[in-house]
Backbone bond lengths (Angstrom), bond angles and torsions (degrees), N, CA, C in turn:
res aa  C-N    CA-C-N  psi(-1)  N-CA   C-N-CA  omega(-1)  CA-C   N-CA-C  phi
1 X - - - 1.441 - - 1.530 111.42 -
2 X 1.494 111.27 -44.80 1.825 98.37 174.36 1.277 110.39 -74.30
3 X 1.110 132.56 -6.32 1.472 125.52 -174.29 1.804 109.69 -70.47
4 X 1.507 82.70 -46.58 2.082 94.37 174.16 1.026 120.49 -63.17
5 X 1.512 110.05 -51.76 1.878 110.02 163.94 1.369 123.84 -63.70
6 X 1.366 125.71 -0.54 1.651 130.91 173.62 1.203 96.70 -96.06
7 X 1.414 140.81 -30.88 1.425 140.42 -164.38 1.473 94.01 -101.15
8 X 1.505 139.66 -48.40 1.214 102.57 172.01 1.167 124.41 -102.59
9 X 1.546 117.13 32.67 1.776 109.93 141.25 1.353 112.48 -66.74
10 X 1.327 120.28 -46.82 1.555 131.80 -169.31 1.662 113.39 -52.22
11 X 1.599 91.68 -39.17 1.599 94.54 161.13 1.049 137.00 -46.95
12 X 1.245 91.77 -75.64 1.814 120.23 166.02 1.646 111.33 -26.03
13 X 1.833 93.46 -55.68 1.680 79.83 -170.27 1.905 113.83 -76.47
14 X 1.348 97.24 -42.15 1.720 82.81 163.06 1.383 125.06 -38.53
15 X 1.349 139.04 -69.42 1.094 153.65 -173.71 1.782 100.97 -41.68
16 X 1.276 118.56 -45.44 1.189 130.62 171.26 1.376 131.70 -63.65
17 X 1.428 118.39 -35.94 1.136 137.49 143.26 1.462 113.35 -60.82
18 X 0.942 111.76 -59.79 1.891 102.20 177.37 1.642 117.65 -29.25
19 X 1.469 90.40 -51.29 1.535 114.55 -162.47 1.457 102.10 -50.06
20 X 1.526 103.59 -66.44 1.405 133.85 -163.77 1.651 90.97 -44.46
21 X 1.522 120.16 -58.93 1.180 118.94 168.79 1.511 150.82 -28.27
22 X 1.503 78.48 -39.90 1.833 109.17 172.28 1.798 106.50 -71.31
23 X 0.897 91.12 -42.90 1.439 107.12 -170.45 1.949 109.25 -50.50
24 X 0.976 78.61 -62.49 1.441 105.27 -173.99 1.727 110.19 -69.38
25 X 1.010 111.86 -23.94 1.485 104.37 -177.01 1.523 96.32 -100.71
26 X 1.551 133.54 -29.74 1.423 114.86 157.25 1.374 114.82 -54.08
27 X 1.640 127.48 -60.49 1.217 110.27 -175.26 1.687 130.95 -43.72
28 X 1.394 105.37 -26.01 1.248 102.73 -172.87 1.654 105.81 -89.23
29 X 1.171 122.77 -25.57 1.470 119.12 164.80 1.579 119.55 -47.35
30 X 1.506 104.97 -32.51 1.868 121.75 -157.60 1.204 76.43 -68.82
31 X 1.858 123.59 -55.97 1.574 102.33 -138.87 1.497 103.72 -74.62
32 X 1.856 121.93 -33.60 1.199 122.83 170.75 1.489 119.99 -31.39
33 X 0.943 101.37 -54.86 1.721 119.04 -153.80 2.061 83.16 -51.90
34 X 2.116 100.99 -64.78 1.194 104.71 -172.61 1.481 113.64 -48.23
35 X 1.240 141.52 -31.87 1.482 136.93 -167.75 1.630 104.30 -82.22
36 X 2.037 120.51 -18.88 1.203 80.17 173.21 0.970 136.85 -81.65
37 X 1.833 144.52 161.37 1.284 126.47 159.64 1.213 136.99 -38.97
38 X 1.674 132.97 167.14 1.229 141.81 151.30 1.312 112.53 -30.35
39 X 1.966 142.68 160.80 1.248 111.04 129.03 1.628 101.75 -105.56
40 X 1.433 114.46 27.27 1.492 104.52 163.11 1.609 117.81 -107.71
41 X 1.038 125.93 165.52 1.417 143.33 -138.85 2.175 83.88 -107.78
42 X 1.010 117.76 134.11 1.777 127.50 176.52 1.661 76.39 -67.65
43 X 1.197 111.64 149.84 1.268 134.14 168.32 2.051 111.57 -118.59
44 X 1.129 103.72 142.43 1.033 122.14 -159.98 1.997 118.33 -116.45
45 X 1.015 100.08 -1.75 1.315 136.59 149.99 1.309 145.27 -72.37
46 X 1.465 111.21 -7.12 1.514 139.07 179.25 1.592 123.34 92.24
47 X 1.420 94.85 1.47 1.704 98.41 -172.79 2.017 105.34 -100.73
48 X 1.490 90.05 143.46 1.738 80.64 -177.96 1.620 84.05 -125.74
49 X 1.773 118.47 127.70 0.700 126.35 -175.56 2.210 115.85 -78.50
50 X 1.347 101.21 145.52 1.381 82.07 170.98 1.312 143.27 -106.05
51 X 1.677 136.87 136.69 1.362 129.92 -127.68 1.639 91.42 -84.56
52 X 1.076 143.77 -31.35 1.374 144.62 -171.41 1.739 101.05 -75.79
53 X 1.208 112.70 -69.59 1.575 127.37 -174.21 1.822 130.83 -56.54
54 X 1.902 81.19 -59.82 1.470 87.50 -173.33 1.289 100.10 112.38
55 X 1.322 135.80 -51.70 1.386 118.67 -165.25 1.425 114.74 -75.18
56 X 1.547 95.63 173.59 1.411 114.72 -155.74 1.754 98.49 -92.76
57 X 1.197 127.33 102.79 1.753 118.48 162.10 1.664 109.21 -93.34
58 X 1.223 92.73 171.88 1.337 117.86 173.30 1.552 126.46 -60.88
59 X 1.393 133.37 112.08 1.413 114.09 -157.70 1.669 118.43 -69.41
60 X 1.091 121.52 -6.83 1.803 128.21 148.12 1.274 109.98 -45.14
61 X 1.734 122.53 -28.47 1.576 104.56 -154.48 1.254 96.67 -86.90
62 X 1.796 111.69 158.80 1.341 102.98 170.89 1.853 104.43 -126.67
63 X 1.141 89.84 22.87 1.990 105.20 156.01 1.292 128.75 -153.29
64 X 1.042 136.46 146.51 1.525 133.82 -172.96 1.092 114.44 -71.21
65 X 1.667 128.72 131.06 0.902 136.47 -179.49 1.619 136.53 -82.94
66 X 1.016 96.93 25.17 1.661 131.04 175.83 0.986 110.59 -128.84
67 X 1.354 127.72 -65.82 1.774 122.95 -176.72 1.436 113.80 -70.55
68 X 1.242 101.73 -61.14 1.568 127.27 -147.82 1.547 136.65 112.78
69 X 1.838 106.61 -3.37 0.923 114.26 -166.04 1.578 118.23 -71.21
70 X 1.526 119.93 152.01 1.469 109.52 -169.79 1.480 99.91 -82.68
71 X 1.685 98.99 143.50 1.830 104.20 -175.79 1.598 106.63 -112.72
72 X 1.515 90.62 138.01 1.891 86.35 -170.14 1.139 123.81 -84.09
73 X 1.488 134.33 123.33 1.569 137.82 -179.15 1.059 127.23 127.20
């Protein structure tokens, strides 16, 4: 009987560690992704382009009106 409960703590904690792992290597992708730049140009014309889509919204909006994606500024 302790042999099973020593083996599935050992589980447990791998599995737990895995996790923790997962975790952490998405978060650090999120912030990447956020630090890269635009490859569109701020427009100065009132339109803020959107980084997922492409289209052009209204510079009031503060989501794209096609996607939904949140637009920064």
């Amino acid at each position: 009987m302790e042999q099973t409960t020593a083996l599935a703590l050992i589980v447990l904690a791998g599995v737990g560690m895995l996790a923790l792992l997962l975790i952490l290597r998405r978060q650090r992708h999120e912030v990447e992704d956020d630090a890269k730049e635009s490859p569109y140009a701020v427009s100065t014309e009132g339109i803020k382009i959107c980084p997922k889509c492409g289209y052009g919204n209204l510079w009031s909006d503060s989501t794209c009106a096609v996607c939904g994606t949140h637009l920064k500024g």
